[in-house]
C-alpha positions as CSV (number, residue, x, y, z in Angstrom):
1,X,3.4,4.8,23.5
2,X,4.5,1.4,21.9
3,X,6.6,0.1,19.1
4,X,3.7,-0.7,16.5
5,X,3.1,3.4,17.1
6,X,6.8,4.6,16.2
7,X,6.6,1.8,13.6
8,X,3.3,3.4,11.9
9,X,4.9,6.8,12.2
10,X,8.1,6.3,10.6
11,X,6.3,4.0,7.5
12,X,3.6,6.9,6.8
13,X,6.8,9.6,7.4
14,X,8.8,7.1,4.5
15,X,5.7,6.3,2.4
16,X,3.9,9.7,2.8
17,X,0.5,8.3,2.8
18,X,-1.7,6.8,5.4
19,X,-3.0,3.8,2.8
20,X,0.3,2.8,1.5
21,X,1.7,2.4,5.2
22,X,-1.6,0.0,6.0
23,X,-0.6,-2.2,2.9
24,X,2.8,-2.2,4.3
25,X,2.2,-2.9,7.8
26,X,-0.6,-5.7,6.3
27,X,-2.9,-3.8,8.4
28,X,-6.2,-1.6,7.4
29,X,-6.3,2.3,7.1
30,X,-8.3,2.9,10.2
31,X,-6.3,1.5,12.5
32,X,-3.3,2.9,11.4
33,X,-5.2,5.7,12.1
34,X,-5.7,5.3,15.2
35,X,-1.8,4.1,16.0
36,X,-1.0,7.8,15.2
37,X,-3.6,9.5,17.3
38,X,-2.9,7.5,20.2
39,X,1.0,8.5,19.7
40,X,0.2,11.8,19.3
41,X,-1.6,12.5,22.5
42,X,0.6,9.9,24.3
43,X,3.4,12.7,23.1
44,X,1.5,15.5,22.8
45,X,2.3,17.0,20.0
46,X,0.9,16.7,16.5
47,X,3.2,15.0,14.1
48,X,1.6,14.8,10.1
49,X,-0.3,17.9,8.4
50,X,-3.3,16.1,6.9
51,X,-4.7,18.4,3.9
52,X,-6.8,17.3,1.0
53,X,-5.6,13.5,1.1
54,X,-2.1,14.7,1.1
55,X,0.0,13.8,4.5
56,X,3.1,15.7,5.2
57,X,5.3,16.1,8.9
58,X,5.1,18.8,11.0
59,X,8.3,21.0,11.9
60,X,8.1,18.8,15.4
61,X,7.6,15.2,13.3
62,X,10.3,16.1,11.7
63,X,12.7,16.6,14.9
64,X,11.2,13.2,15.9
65,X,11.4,11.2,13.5
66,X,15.3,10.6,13.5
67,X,14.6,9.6,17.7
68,X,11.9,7.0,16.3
69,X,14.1,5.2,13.8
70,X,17.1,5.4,16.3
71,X,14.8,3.6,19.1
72,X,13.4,0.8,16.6
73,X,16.8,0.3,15.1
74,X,18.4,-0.1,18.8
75,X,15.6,-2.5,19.6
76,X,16.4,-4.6,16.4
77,X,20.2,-4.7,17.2
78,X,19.5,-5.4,20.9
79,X,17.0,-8.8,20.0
80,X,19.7,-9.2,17.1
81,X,23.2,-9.5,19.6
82,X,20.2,-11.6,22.3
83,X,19.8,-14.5,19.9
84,X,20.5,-13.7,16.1
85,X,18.9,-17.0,15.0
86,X,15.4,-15.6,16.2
87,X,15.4,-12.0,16.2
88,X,14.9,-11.5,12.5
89,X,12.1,-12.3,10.9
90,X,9.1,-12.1,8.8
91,X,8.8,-11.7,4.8
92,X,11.7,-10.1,2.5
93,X,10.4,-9.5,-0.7
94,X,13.2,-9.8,-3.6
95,X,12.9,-8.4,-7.1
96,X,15.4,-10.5,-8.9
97,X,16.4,-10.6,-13.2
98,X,16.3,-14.2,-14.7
99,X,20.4,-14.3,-15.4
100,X,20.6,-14.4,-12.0
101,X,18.3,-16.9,-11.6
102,X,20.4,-19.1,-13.7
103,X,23.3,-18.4,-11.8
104,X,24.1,-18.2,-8.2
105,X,20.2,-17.2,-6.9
106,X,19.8,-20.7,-5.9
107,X,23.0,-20.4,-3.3
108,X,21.3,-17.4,-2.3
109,X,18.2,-18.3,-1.2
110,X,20.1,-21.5,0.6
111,X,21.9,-18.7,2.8
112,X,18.9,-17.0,3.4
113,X,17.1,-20.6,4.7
114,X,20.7,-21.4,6.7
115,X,21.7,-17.8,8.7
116,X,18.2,-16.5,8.3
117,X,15.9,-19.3,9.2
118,X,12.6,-17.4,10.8
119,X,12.5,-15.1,7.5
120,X,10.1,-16.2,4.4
121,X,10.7,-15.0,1.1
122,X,8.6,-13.8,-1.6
123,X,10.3,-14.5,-4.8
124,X,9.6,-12.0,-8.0
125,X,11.4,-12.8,-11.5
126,X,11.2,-9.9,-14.0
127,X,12.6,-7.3,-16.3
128,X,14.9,-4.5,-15.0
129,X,12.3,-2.2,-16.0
130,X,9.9,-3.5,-14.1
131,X,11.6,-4.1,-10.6
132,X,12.7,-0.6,-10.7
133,X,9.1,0.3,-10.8
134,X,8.4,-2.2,-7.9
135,X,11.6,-1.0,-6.1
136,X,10.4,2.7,-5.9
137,X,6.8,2.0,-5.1
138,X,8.1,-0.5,-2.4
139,X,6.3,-3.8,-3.7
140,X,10.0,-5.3,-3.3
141,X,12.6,-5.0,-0.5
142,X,15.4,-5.7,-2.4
143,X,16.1,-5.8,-6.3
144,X,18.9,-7.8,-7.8
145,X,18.9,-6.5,-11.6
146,X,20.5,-5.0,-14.2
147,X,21.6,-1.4,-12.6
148,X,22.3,1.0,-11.0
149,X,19.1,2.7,-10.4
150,X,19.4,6.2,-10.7
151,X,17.0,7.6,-7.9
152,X,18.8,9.2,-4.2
153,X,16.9,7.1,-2.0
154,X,18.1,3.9,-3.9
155,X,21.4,1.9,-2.5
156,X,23.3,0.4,-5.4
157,X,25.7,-2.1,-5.0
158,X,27.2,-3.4,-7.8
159,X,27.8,-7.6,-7.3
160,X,28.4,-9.0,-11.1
161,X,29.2,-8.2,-14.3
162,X,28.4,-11.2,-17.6
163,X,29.6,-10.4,-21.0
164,X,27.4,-11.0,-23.7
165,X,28.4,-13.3,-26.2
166,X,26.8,-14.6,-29.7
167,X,25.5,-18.3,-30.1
168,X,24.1,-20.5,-32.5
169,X,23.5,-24.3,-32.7
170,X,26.5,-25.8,-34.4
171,X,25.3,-26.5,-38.1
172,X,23.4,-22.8,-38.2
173,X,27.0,-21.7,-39.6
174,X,30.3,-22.9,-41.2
175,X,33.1,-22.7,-38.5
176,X,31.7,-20.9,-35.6
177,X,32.1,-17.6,-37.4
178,X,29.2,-14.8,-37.9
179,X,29.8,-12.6,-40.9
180,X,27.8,-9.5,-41.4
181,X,25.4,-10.5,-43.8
182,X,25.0,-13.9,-41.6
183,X,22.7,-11.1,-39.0
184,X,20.8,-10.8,-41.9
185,X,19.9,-14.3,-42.7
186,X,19.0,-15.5,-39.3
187,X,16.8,-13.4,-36.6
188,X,18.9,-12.0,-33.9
189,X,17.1,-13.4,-30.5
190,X,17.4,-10.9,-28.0
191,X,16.5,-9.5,-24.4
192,X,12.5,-8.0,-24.3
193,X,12.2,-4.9,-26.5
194,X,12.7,-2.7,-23.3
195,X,15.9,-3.7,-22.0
196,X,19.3,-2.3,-22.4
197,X,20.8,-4.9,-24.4
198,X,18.0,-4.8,-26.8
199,X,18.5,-0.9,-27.3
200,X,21.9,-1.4,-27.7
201,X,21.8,-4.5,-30.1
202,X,19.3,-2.8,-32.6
203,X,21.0,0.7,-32.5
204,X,24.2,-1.1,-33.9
205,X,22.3,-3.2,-36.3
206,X,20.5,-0.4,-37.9
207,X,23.5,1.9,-37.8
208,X,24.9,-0.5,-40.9
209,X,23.9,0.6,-44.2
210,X,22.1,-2.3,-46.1
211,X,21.6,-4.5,-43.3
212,X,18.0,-5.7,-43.1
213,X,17.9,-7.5,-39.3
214,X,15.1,-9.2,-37.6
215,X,15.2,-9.3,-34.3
216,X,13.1,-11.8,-32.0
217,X,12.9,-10.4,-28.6
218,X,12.1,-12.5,-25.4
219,X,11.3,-10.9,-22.0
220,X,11.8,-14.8,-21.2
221,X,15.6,-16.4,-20.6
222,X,15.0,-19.6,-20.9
223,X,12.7,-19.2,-23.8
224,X,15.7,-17.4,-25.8
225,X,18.0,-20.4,-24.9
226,X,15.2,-22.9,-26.4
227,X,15.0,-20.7,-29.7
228,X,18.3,-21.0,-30.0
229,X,18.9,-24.5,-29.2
230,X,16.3,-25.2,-31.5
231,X,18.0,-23.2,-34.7
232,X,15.9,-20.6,-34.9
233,X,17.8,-17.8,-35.5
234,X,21.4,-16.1,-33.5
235,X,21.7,-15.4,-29.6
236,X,23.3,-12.9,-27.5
237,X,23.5,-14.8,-24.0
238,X,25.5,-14.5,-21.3
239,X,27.9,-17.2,-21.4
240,X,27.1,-18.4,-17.8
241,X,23.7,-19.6,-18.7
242,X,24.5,-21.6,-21.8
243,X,27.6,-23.6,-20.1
244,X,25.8,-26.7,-20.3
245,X,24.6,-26.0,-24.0
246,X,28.5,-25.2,-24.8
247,X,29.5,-28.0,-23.0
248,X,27.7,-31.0,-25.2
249,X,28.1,-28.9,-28.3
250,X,24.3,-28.1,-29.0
251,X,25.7,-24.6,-29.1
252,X,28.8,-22.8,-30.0
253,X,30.2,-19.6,-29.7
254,X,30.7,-17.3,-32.6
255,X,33.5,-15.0,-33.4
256,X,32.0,-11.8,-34.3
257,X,33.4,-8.5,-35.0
258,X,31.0,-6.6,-32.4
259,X,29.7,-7.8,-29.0
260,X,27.1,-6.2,-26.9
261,X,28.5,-4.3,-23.6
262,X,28.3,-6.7,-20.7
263,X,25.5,-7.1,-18.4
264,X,26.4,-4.9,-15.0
265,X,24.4,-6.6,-12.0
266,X,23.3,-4.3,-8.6
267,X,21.6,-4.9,-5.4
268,X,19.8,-2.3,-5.2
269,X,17.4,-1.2,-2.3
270,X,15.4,1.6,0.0
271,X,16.6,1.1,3.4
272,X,14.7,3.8,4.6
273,X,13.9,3.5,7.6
274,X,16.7,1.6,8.5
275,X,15.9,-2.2,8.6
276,X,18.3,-4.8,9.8
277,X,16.4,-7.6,8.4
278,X,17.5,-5.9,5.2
279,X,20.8,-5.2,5.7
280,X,21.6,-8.8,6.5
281,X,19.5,-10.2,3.3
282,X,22.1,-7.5,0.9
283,X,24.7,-9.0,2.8
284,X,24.0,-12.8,1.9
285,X,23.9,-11.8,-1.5
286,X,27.2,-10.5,-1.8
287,X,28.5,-13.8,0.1
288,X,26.6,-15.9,-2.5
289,X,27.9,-13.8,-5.0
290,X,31.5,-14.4,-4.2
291,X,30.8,-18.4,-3.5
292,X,29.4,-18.8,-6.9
293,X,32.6,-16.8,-8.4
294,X,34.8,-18.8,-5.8
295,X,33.5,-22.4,-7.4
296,X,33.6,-20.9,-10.8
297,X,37.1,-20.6,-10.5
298,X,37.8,-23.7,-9.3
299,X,36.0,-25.8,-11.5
């Protein structure tokens, strides 16, 4: 019996199939295989039901299971508390929306490279809707979008919250001010069509009687920021991305009689079966979190 055993036995146990936990493991199918039966007769029991391509535990994989992720979480701690600069590494994989990336993500990954210096990083920039998706199917490790994620094996943490506001370049309208039938003249640029904000932006739009909008929706950030920079049509952007557009006046802030509910930010992840490596990555995001907010305030 060995560690890449338990290892193999707690992924297929967490993934429920013997294929996913080879992609996981960056290993192949048969010789996850054989990790299994090799544990099996080296305990002497069976441990997965194997029926028609579906995998399932036994009653006594079951009982086991909990002693296997004890033993490989006590080996992590112990090579953790031996030398904590070497004990964790390998790949996290982070699922991250582009606010963030405009924001404190850079501070993050600096963390990561500082406290965390044998772990890579595979970087993925999306919609919510998407690194759910790759959350639950376990493409990413961690997500840092617009949550919470409703699902029981998902953590949420909440870390930020950015109030929408609307924008326009300066000479799109007389005194900063947006007037009802102004949403009609100009496109609204928004988030991609299957977003929150989106849905919530059109519902109240077409809620008003004899208001035609048109709405230009970008699953792209920085592509919305350029739209509006350029005078295409009215933004709602979360103020911390446009700071340096507000700043030299290319864009101003309109007072409106509506704004958008604010964008709520989680971590969200699986940590299942139990993974230090993760558990210090969530904690260096709430730290960059609060060292962003700290020099926010102070500036």
């Amino acid at each position: 019996m060995n560690f890449k055993q338990l290892e193999t036995f707690i992924w297929i146990a967490n993934l429920g199939s013997f294929r996913k936990a080879a992609e996981h493991l960056c290993t192949t199918q048969p010789a996850i295989s054989t990790r299994i039966a090799n544990l099996e007769q080296a305990l002497n029991t069976t441990l997965f039901y194997r029926e028609g391509g579906v995998v399932s535990l036994t009653a006594k994989g079951r009982e086991l299971l909990p002693l296997a992720e004890k033993i490989l979480a006590n080996t992590e701690q112990l090579q953790y508390k031996a030398d904590a600069s070497k004990a964790l590494s390998g790949v996290v994989r982070i699922g991250v929306s582009e606010t963030l990336v405009h924001t404190w993500l850079p501070d993050y990954l600096k963390l990561i490279h500082q406290q965390l210096p044998n772990v890579e990083v595979e970087l993925i920039v999306d919609a919510t809707v998407n690194l759910r998706k790759e959350l639950l199917a376990r493409n990413v490790d961690i997500a840092l979008l617009m949550g919470p994620i409703s699902e029981p094996s998902v953590i949420n943490r909440v870390i930020c919250e950015y109030p929408l506001c609307w924008v326009a370049r300066r000479d799109l309208l007389n005194e900063g001010k947006a007037q009802q039938e102004d949403f009609a003249q100009w496109p609204i640029i928004t988030y991609a069509r299957n977003t929150a904000p989106y849905h919530e932006i059109s519902r109240h739009f077409k809620q008003r009687e004899g208001l035609a909008v048109c709405f230009y929706s970008a699953s792209s950030l920085s592509a919305s920021v350029r739209l509006v920079e350029n005078g295409v049509g009215i933004a709602s952007l979360p103020r911390e991305v446009i700071g340096e557009q507000l700043d030299s006046g290319r864009l101003v802030l309109l007072e409106a009689d509506w704004q958008p509910s604010p964008l709520r930010f989680t971590v969200s992840y699986i940590n299942a079966p139990a993974s230090l490596l993760i558990e210090q990555a969530v904690k260096l995001v709430i730290e960059a979190r609060d060292n962003y907010e700290a020099t926010e305030c102070t500036d």
